[in-house]
N, C-alpha and C positions, 0 to 999 in steps of 0.2 A: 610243394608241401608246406606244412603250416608249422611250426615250433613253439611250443608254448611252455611255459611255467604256470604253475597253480595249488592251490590249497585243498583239502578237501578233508572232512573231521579231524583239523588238525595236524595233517602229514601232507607235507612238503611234497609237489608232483612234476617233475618235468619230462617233456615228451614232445608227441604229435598229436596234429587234430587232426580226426580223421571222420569225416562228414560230423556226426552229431555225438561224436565221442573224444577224448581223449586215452592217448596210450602211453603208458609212461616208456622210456627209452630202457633200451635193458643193460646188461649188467652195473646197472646206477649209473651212467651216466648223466652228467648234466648238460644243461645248453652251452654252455661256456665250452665242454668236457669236445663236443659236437662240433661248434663252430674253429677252434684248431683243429680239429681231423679236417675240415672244408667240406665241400659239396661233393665231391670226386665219390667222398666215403659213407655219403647220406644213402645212397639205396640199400647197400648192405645192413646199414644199422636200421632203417624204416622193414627190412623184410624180417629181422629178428626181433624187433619191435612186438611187430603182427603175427609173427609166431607162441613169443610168449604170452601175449593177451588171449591168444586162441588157446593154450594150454590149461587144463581143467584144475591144474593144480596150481597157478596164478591169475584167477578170476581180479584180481582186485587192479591187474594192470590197466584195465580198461575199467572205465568212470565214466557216466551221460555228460555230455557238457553243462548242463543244467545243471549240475548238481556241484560243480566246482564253481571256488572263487579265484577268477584270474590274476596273476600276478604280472610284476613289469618282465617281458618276455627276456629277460638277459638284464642281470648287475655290469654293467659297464666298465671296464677298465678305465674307459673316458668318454666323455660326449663334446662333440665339437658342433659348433652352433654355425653353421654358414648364411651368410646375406645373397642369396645369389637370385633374387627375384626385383628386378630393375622398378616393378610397379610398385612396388613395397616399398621401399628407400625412398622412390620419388613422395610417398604420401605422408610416411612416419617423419621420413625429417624434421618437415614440417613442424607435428606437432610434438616432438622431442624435444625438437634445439629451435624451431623456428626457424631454420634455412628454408633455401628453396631449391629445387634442381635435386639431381646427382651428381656429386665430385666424380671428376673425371678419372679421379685413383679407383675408384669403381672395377672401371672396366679391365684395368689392368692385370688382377689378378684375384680368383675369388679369395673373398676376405669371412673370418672367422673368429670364435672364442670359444673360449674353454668355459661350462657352466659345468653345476655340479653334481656328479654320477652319484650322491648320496640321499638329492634328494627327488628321484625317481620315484613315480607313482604309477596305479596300472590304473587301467578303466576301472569306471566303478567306484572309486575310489572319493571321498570328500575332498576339497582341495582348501585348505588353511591358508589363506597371504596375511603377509605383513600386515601393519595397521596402513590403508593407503585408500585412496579418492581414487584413482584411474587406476583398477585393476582392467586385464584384457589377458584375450587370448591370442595364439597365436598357430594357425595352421601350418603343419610340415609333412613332410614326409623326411624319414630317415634312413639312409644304406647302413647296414649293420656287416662288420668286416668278420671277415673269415679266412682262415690259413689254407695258405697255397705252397704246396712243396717244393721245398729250393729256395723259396722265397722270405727273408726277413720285414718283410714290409718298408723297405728304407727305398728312398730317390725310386721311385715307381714313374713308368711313363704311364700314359692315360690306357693305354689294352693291356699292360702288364695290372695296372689298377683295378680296372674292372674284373681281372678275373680275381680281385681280392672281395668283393662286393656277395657275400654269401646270400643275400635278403632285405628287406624292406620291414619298415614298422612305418606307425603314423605318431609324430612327434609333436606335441604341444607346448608349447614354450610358452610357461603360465609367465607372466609381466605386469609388475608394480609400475606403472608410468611416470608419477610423479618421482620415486625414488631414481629410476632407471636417469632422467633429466636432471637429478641434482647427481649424480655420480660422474655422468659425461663430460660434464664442466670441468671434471678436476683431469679430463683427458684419458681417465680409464672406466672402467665396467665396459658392463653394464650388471657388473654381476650380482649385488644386492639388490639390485630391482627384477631378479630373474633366478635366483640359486634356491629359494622357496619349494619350487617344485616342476617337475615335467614330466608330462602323461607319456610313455610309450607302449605301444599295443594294439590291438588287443591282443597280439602275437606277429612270429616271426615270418612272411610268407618269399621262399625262397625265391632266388635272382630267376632260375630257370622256368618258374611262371609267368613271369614278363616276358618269353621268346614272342618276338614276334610284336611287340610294343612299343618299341624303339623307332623311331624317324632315321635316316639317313645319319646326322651329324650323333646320335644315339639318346637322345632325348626320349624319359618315355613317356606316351602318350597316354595317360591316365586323366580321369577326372576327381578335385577334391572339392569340397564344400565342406561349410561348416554352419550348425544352428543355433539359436541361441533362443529356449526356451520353445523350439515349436517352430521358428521363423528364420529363416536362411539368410544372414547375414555374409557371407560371401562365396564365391563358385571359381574358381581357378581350374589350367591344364598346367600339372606338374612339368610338361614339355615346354611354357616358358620359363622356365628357369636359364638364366645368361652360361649358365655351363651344366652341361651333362653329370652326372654322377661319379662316372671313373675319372674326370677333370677334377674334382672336388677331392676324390682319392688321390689322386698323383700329386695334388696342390700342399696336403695333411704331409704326406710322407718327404716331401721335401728337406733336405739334411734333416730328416726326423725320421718316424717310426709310425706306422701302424697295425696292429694289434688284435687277432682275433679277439670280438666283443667289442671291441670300440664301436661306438656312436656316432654317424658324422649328421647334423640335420640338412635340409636344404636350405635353411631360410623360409621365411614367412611369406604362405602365397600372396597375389596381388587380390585387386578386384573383392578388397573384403577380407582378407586371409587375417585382420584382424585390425580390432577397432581402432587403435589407435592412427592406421595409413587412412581409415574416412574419418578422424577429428583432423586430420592435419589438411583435408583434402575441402571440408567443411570450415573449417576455423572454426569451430563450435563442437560440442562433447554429445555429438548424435550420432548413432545410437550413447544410450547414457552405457557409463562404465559398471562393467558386471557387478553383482552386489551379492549379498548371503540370501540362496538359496535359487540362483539362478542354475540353470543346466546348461553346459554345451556339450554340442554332439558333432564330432567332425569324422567324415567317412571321405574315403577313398578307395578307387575303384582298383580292381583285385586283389587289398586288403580286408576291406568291410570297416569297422567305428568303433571309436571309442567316447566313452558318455563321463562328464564329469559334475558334480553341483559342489559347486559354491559354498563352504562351510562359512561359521565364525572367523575374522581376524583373531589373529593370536598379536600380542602386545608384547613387544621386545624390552628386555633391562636396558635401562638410559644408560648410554655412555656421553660422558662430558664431552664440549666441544676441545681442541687442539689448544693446548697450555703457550701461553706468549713466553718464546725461550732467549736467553742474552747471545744466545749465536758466540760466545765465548770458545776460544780456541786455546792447546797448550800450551804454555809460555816456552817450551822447546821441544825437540825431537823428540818423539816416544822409542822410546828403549825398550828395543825387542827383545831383551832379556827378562825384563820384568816380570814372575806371575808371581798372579796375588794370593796372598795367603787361605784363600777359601779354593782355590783351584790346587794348591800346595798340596793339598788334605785332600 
């Protein structure tokens, strides 16, 4: 099944796609509303769905897809950004930090970040970056979690995880370059060179459409590309990816928590998954870095694409650089009795 959110004269719609339609969910639920019930509870609400859209007195449940504007298929409680594509690291390094290789902390355990769930975008959609020289994109796919009964989401093995894994979206992790490389230096981000914005969509297509997709070790075997203006800039199997999907879940929930609606991406395919792994790979800025008014389209198979172009830079309020401080300490103990007269009041 498909999941979606969307607009349509003005009024908020969320539902399912159903071949060349949309149906909104019934008794108002929303996608969020959906993904805590989990997949166990999705047929019963898909046949009352298609009951009330067939009902002559709720014509309005059902809308042509045409005729709606899609939205980001799920507001995120959180989006976690994984590296787990070994050909991608090996090329971005490169031209990030100028290393060479894969650190061998790599393998040990998939690695992640937190980017930010506000500033989501759907297909469609214009994409605004910073003022920057090396804008890029960034091909993914994304598991999107769902509630499983009994279950908190917390220290998950890898089959107790995947059966947290409600669905799939396609995740674009838009990326400032130049900013992203002067942030790493200071030992964190990468998150001003990436919190601008991330395409997820064009909706949510459940885990049980993949049966049958999966390799042995549960890798699934889909194909992604992506294009950039007409011309196919890279071609990836989501199957190499260095850890499976419920691996990536189990990894998130570790003395942590995962959360119907969370986000987790895979990481950036290899093979092109996005320009900055062929500058690093080139030593040189070929293809040149996306500019206003370019398009990319990255599709994945039994998802379908999402299309985004390239808007204006938006120009940020200068903040000063870091003030030279005397590094001055108290001349004695601070006296935990002390409160000041504005906290008094």
């Amino acid at each position: 099944m498909r999941i979606a959110r969307w607009e349509h004269l003005g009024v908020l719609g969320e539902g399912f796609v159903v071949d060349a339609h949309v149906e909104r969910f019934p008794d108002e639920l929303t996608v969020l509303d959906v993904l805590r019930m989990g997949l166990a509870e999705l047929p019963g609400i898909a046949d009352a769905a298609a009951a009330a859209a067939a009902a002559d007195s709720e014509p309005a449940r059902r809308t042509p897809l045409a005729d709606v504007r899609l939205l980001p298929p799920i507001v995120p409680p959180s989006v976690r950004d994984f590296v787990a594509f070994e050909e991608h690291v090996e090329g971005v390094v490169r031209s990030v930090s100028g290393g060479q290789g894969v650190d061998a902390e790599w393998y040990e355990f998939p690695t992640f970040y937190f980017t930010n769930p506000h500033s989501v975008i759907a297909t469609g959609a214009t994409v605004h970056p910073p003022v920057t020289e090396r804008l890029d994109f960034e091909l993914e796919v994304a598991a999107v979690i769902g509630g499983v009964e009994g279950s908190d989401g917390s220290n998950l093995d890898p089959v107790e995880a995947g059966d947290h894994i409600f669905g799939y979206t396609i995740f674009n992790d838009w990326s400032a370059r130049d900013l992203q490389a002067r942030e790493m230096k200071v030992r964190l981000g990468p998150c001003k060179g990436k919190d601008f914005a991330t395409t997820l969509g064009p909706w949510i297509v459940t885990a049980d459409e993949f049966a049958g997709r999966h390799d042995a070790d549960g890798f699934l075997q889909v194909g992604m590309e992506v294009l950039v203006n007409g011309d196919r800039i890279g071609i990836d199997l989501l199957s190499n990816m260095g850890w499976p999907f419920a691996e990536l879940v189990a990894y998130a929930s570790r003395n942590s928590r995962v959360v119907p609606g969370d986000v987790l991406g895979s990481g950036t395919a290899g093979n092109g998954g996005c320009l900055g792994e062929l500058w690093g790979r080139a030593g040189t800025l070929v293809p040149a870095p996306l500019v206003e008014g370019d398009q990319v389209v990255m599709r994945v198979e039994g998802i379908g694409e999402i299309r985004n172009v390239v808007g204006a830079a938006i120009a940020a309020p200068r903040i000063g650089p870091a003030r030279t401080r005397s590094r001055a300490r108290p001349g004695a103990p601070v006296d935990p009795s002390y409160v000041s007269p504005a906290a008094a009041h």
